[in-house]
Backbone as CSV, one residue per row, in Angstrom:
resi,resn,N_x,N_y,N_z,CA_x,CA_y,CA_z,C_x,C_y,C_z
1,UNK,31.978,44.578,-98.608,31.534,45.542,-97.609,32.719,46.392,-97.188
2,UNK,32.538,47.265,-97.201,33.706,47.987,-96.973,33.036,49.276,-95.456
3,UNK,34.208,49.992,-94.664,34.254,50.341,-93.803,34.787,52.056,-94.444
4,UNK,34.286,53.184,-93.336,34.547,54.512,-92.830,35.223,54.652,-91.880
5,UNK,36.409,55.450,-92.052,37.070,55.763,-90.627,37.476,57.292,-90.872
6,UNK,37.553,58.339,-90.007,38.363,59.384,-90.105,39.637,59.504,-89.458
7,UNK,40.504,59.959,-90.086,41.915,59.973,-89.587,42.459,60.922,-89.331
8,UNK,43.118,61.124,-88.034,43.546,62.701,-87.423,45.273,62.196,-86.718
9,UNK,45.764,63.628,-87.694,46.914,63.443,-86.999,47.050,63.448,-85.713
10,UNK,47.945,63.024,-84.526,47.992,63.124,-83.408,49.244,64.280,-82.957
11,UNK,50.129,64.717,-83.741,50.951,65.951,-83.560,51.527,66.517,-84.644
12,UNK,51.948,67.346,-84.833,52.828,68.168,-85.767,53.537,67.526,-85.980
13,UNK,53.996,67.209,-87.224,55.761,66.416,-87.633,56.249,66.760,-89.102
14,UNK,57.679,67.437,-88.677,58.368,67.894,-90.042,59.346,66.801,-90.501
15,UNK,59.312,66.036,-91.487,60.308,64.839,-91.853,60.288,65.889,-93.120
16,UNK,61.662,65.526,-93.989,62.356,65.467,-95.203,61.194,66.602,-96.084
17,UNK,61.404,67.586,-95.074,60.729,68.720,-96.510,58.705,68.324,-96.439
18,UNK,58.282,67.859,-95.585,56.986,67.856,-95.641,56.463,68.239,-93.879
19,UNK,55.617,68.488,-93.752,54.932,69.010,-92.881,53.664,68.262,-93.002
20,UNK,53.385,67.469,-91.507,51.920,66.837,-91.209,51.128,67.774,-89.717
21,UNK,50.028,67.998,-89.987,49.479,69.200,-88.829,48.308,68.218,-88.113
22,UNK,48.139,68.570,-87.155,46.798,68.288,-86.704,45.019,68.356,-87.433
23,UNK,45.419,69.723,-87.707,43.837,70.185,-88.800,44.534,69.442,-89.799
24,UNK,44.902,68.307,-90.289,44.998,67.640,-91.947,44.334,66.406,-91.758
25,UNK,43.248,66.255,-91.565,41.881,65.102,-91.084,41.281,64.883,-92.352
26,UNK,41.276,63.359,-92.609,40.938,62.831,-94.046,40.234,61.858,-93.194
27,UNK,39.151,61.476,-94.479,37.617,60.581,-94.483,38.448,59.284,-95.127
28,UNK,38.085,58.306,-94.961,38.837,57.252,-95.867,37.426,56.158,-96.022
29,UNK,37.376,55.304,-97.100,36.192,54.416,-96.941,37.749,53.382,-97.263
30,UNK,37.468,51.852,-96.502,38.451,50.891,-96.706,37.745,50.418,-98.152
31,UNK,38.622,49.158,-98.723,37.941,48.498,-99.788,36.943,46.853,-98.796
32,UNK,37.887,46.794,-97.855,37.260,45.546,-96.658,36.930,45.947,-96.089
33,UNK,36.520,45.011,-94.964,35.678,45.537,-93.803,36.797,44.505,-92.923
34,UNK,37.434,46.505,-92.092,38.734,46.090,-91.685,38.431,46.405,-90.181
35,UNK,39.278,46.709,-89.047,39.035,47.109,-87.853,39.963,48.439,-87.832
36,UNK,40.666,48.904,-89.315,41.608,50.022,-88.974,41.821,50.216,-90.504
37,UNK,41.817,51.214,-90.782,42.054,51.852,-92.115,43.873,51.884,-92.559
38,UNK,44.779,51.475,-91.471,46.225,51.184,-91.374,46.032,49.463,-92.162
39,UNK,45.406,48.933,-92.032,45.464,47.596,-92.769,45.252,47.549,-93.914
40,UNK,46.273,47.006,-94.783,46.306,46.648,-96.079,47.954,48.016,-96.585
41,UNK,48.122,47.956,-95.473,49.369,49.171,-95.880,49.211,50.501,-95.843
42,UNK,47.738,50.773,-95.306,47.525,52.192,-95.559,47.240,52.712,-96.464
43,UNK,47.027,52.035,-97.779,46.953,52.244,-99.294,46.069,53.450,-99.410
44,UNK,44.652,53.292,-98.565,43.677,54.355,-99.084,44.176,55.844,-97.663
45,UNK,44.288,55.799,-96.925,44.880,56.734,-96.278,46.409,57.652,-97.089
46,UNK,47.021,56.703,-97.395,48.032,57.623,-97.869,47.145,58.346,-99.370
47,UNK,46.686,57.468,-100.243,45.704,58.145,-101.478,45.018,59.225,-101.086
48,UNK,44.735,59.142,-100.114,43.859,60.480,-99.554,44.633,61.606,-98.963
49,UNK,45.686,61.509,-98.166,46.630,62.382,-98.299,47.199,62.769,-99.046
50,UNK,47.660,62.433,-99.993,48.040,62.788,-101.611,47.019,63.403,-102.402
51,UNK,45.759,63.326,-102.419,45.028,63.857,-103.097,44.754,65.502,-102.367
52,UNK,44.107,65.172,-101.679,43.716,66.614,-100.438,44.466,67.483,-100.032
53,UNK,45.722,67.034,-99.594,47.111,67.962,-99.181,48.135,67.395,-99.965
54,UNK,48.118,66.685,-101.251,49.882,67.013,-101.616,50.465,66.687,-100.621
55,UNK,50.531,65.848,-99.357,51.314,65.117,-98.438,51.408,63.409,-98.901
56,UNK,53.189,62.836,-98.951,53.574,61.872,-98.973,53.797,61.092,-98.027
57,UNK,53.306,60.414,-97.205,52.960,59.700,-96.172,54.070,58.802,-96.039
58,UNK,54.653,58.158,-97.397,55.488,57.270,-97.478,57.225,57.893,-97.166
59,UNK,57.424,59.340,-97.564,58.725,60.354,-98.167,58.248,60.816,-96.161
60,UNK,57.028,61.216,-95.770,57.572,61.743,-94.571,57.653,60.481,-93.122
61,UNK,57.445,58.957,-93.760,57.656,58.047,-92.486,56.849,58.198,-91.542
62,UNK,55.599,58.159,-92.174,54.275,58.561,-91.733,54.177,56.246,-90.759
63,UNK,53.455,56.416,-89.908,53.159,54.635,-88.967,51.694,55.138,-88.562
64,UNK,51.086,54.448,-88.273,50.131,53.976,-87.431,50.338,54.910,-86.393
65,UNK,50.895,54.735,-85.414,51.483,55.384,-84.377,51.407,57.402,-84.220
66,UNK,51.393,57.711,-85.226,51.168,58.656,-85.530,49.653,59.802,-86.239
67,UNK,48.552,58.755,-85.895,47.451,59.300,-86.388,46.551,58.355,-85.430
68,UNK,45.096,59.080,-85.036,44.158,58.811,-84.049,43.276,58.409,-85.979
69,UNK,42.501,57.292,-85.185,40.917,57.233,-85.655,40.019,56.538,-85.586
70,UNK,38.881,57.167,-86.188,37.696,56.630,-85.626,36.559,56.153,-86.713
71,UNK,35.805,55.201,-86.057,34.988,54.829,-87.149,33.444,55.366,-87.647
72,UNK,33.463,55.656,-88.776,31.997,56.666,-88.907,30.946,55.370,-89.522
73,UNK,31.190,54.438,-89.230,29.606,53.816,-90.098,29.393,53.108,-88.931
């Protein structure tokens, strides 16, 4: 069973040559049925940033801490 969450940045942040914005809001489905799409490492959140925007989540020191979300199912 797996879970929906949408993920929204919570501010602007320029690290090492990348840029994360507010409007850069990705859909994520988990592979579990988690309470946060940050569990398991973020694996499918960062995949989805990489796919959609060409943003490295890992190169800009992207946390938890730094993105709001919510659950769509």
């Amino acid at each position: 069973m797996s879970r929906v969450f949408q993920v929204i940045p919570k501010r602007i942040k320029r690290v090492n040559g990348t840029v994360l914005t507010p409007e850069m809001v990705v859909t994520v489905t988990t592979q579990t049925h988690t309470s946060s799409p940050f569990n398991n490492g973020a694996k499918e959140v960062q995949e989805a940033y990489m796919r959609l925007y060409n943003f490295d989540y890992k190169k800009a020191g992207c946390s938890v801490n730094d993105f709001e979300f919510r659950k769509l199912d």
